[in-house]
N, C-alpha and C positions, 0 to 999 in steps of 0.2 A: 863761151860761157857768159852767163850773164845774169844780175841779179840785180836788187837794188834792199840795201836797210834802212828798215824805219825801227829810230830807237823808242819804246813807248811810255807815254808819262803814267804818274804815279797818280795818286788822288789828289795832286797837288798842280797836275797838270805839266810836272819836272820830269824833261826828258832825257836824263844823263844816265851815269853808273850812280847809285847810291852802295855804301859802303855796307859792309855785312862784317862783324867782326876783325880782322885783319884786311879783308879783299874787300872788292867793289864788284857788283853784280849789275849786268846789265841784262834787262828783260827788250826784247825786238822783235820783229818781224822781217822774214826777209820772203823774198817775191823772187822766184826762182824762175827766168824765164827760157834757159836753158842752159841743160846741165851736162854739157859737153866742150870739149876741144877737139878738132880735128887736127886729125896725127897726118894727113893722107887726102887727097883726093879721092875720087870714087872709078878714076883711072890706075889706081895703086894696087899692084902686085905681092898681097902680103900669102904667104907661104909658110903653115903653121904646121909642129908636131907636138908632141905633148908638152912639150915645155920652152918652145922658142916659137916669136915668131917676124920673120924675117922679112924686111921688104927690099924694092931691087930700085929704090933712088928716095930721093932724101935723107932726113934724118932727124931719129928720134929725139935725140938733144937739142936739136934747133928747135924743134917744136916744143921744147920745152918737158920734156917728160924725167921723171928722176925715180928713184928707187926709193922703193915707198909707195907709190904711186899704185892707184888703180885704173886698168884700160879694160873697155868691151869692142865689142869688134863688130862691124854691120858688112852685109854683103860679103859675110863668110858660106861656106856649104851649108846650104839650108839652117841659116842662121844659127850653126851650131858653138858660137863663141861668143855668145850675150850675152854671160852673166858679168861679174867681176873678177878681173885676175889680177894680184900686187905683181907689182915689177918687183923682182930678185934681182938682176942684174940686168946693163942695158950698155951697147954701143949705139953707134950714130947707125947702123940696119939691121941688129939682134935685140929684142928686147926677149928678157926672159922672165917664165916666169912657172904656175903647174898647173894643171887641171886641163889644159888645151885639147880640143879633139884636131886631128890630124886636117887640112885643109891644104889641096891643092895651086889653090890663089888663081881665079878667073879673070884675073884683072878688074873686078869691081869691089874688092874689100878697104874699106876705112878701118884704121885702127882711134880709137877713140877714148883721149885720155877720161874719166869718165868723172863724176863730181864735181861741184861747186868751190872755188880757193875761197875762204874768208878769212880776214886780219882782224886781227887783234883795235886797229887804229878804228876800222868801223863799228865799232859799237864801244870807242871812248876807254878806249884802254893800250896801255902797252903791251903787256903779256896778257898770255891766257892761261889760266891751270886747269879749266871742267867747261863743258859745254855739254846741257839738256834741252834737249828735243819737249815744249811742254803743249804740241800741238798742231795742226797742220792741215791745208784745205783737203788737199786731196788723199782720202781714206783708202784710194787702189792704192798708192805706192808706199812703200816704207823706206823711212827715212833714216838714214843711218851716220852717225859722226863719226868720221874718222880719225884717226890718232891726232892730237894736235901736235906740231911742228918743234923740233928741239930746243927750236931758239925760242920758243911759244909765242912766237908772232902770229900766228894763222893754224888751222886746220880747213878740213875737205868734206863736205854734205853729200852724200851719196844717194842716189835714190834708186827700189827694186820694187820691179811690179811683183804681186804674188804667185805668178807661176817664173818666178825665181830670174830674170831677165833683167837689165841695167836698165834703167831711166836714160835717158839722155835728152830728154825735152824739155816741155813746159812744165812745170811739177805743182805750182801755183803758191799759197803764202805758208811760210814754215815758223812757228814762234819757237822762239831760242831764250835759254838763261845762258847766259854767257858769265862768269866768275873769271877774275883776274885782278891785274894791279896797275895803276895810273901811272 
């Protein structure tokens, strides 16, 4: 994964949170230059049925993946596991989850946790309470916000082409209103 934000100034040339009744709104840009983490190698034996899917080393926890989470999968059967699936439930070699078509595992599938992490600290805030999408370079993909995180430190930027498939590359610049509190 990888991005980078620019917070954007005002007519004033001011480029922080400005205050909106109670909260602080931060208008930005972020530059999304890839919107993935690999779960796996492309040597990785992942083996899926409708609702689990299992590999035969590693682990999903080390790699960071949590419940909540959304993964797409590359180098499944005829790439039939590239849209978005939330993780339900996850050990360190079961992740689960629904919608999965049954896959064999040929030994070339990556599981791929799928969206962009963004914090709260990057765009001049502590929490977050609302995050809008008010714009974006690339018109193929749809951009999508993820729940934001309990503690409202952060939420996850999704991206889906429109014959329904996960993003996980270059996505290009995404403008955000981000609302929260200093």
């Amino acid at each position: 994964m990888a991005h980078t934000v620019t917070l954007l100034g005002d007519h004033k040339g001011v480029a922080r949170p400005k205050v909106i009744g109670d909260e602080y709104v931060s208008l930005a840009t972020v530059d999304i230059t890839d919107l993935s983490n690999v779960a796996s190698s492309a040597s990785q034996t992942i083996t899926t049925d409708t609702t689990t899917a299992t590999r035969d080393a590693g682990s999903y926890i080390t790699d960071g993946f949590e419940v909540g989470d959304f993964v797409t999968f590359d180098g499944s059967h005829a790439n039939n596991n590239t849209g978005l699936f939330k993780i339900t439930a996850l050990t360190a070699t079961v992740l689960t989850t629904t919608g999965l078509t049954a896959n064999t595992g040929g030994g070339d599938e990556r599981c791929l946790l799928a969206g962009e992490k963004l914090t709260a600290s990057e765009f001049g805030l502590r929490t977050i309470t609302s995050v809008e999408v008010c714009g974006q370079e690339d018109v193929t993909t749809r951009i999508v916000v993820g729940a934001i995180a309990s503690d409202k430190q952060s939420f996850r930027l999704y991206g889906m082409t429109n014959s329904g498939s996960a993003r996980v590359d270059d996505t290009g610049t995404v403008r955000l209103k981000v609302t929260g509190n200093l």
